[in-house]
N, C-alpha and C positions, 0 to 999 in steps of 0.2 A: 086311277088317280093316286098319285104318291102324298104322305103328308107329312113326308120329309120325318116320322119318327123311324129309329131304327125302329125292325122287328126284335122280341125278344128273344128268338131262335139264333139269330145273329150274338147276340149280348151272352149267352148260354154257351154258343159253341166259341167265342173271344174268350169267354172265361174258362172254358176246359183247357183252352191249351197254354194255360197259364199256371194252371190248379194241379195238386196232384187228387188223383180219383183212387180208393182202394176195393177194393174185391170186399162181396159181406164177410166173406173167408178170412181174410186178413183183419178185417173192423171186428170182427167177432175175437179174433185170437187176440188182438191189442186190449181189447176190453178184458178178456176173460185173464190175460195178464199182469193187469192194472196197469198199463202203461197208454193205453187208451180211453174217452171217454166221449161215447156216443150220445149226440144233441139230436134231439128229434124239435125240428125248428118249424112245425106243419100250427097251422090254426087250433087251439085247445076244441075247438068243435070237431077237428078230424083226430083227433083224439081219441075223446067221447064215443066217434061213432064207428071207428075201427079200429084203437088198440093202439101200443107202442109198442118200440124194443125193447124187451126187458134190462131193466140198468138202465135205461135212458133217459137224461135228464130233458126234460122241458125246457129250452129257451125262445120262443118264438121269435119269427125272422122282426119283428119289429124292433124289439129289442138290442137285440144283438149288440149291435156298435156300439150300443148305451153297458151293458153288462159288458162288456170287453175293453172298453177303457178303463184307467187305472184312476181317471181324475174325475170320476161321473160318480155321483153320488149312487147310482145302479149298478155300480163295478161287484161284478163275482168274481171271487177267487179261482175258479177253476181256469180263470184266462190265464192264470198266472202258475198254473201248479206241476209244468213243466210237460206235463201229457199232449199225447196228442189227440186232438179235439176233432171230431169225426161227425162232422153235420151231416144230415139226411131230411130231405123232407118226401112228397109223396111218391115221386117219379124221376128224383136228381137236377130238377131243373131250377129251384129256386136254390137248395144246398150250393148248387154249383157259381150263381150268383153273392149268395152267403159269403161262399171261401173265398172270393175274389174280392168281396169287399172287405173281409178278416183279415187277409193277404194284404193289400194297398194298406190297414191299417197300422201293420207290423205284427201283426200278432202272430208268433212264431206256434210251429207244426197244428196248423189248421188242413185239415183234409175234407172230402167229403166220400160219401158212400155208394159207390155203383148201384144205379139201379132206381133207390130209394127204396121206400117201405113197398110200395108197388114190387118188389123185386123179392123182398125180402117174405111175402106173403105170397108169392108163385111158388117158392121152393118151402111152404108150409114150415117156418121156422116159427118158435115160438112165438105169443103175442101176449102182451101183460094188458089186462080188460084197462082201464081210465071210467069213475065214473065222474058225472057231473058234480060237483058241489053245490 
């Protein structure tokens, strides 16, 4: 029985080929450059309970639209600091929705990161602990 919503596997792979996707390779090199700066946009609880990319700012996906406009009383400046902005959340599939909606909103070089932190913790790359407040 269909319920007439799209699936979000559909809405994920509309957004890749829209999106540009980078290699951790490359999100690492953009960062370790300062010409990048990696958003870890996953629930502060998944956080908590398994770590972040080191140098990774916290914005969660809720937020987002709200810190990236310019006229939102929650506008951060990093939407505006010319870098390129490299979402990731646990597995690529919400980041991937992230930059499509970053992308529709203008916000120039918005990318996301292959794989996700999921990806990033296969190939035992650093992990900076998060505790609770």
């Amino acid at each position: 029985m269909s319920t007439g919503i799209k699936p979000v596997k559909e809405l994920v792979a509309e957004a890749n080929k829209v999106i540009t996707t980078l290699s951790i390779d490359k999100a690492r090199a953009l960062q370790d450059a300062g010409d990048g700066v990696i958003i870890d946009i996953r629930d502060v609880r998944e956080l908590w309970r398994d770590g972040t990319v080191p140098g990774a700012i916290h914005m969660p996906r809720g937020m987002l639209e709200f810190w990236a406009d310019p006229e939102s009383p929650y506008h951060k400046a990093v939407f505006v600091s010319g870098k390129t902005l490299i979402l990731y959340c646990a597995s690529a599939w919400r980041s991937a929705l992230a930059t499509k909606s970053l992308q529709d909103m203008g916000v120039p070089n918005v990318v996301h990161m292959e794989g996700g932190f999921s990806a990033w913790k296969e190939r035992k790359l650093p992990i900076h602990t998060v505790s609770e407040h």
